[in-house]
C-alpha positions as CSV (number, residue, x, y, z in Angstrom):
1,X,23.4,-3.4,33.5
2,X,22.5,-7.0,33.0
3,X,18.9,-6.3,32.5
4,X,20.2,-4.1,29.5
5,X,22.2,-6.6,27.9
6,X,19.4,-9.2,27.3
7,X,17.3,-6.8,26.2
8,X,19.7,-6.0,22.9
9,X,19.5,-7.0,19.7
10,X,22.6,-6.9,17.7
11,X,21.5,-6.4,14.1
12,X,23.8,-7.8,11.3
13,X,24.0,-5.8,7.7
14,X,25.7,-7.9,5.2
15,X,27.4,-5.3,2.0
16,X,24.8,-6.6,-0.2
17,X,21.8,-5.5,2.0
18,X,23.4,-2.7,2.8
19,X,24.2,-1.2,-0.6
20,X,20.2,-1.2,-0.8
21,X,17.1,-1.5,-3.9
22,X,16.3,1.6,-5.3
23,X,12.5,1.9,-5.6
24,X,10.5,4.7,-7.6
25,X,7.3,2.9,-7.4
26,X,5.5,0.8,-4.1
27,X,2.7,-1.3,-4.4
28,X,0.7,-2.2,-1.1
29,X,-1.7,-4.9,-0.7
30,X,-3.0,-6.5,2.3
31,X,-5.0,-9.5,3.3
32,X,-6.4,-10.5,6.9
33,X,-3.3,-11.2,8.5
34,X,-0.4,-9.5,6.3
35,X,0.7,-6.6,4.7
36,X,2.6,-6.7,1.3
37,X,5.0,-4.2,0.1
38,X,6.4,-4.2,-3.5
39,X,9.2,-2.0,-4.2
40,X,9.6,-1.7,-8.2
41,X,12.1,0.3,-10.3
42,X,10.2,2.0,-13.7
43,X,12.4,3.2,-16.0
44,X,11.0,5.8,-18.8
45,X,10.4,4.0,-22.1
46,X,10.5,0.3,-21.0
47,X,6.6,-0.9,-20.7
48,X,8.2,-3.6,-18.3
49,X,9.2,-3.5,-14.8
50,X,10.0,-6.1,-12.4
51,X,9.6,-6.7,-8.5
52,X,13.2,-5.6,-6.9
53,X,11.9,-6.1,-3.2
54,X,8.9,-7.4,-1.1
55,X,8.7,-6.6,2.5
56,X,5.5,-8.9,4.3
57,X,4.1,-7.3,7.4
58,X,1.9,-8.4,10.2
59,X,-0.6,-5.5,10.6
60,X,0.6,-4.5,13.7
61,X,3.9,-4.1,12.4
62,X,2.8,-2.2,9.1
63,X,0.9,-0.1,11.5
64,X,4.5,1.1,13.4
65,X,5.9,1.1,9.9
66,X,3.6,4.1,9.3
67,X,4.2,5.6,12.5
68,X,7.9,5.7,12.0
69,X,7.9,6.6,8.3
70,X,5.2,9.4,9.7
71,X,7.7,10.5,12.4
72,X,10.9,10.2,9.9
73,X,9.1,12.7,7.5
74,X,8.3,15.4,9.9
75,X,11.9,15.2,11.1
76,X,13.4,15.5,7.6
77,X,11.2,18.4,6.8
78,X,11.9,20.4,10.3
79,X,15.4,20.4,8.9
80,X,15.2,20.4,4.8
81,X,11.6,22.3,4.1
82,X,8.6,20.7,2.9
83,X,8.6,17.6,0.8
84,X,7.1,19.1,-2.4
85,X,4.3,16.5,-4.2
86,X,3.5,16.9,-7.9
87,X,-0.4,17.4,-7.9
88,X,-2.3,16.0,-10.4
89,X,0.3,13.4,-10.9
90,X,-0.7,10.3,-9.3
91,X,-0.3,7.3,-11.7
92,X,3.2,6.0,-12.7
93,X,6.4,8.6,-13.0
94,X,7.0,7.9,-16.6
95,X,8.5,10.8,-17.9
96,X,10.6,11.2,-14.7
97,X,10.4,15.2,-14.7
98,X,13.1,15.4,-17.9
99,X,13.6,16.4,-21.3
100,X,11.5,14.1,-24.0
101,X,14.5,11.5,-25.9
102,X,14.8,11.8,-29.9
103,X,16.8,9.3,-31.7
C-alpha cells in the first residue's frame, strides 16, 4: 500500500482549464527535440484566426500522444460507428458543412 501511494500523482484542474479551447483546426510542427501543437478556431467568413492553445512535446511524448489518441478513437468507434472523413476536403473547413449567408 505504501509503494502505491508514492507512485500517485494527484492532478489539479482549475474551472478555467477545465471549461476547455474549442479547436476546429491543428497545426503540427516539430524540430529535433520538440513537438508543437497549435490548436486554432476558424470561423466561416473571417480571413483571420488566432492561436487559442499550444501544447510543446518531447518526441517521446508526442509519440504516446498518438498512441493514446490512436487507442481513444478505436474505442469511441467500437461504441458510436465509424468516424466519417469528408474526402476530398483536406484544406481549411471554411464553409463548415452549412447553408451559404446572404445579407
Amino acid at each position: 500500500m505504501e509503494e502505491n501511494q508514492e507512485n500517485q500523482l494527484n492532478i489539479e484542474l482549475s474551472e478555467e482549464v477545465a471549461e476547455g479551447i474549442y479547436s476546429n483546426l491543428a497545426i503540427i510542427t516539430h524540430s529535433a527535440t520538440e513537438f508543437v501543437l497549435d490548436f486554432i478556431r476558424i470561423m466561416p467568413g473571417v480571413p483571420k484566426a488566432k492561436v487559442k492553445s499550444r501544447v510543446v512535446l518531447t518526441p517521446e511524448h508526442a509519440k504516446r500522444l498518438l498512441n493514446a489518441m490512436a487507442d481513444n478513437i478505436q474505442k469511441y468507434e467500437m461504441v458510436n460507428g465509424k468516424i466519417k472523413m469528408q474526402e476530398g476536403n483536406q484544406g481549411l473547413p471554411m464553409n463548415f458543412g452549412g447553408p451559404t449567408a446572404q445579407a
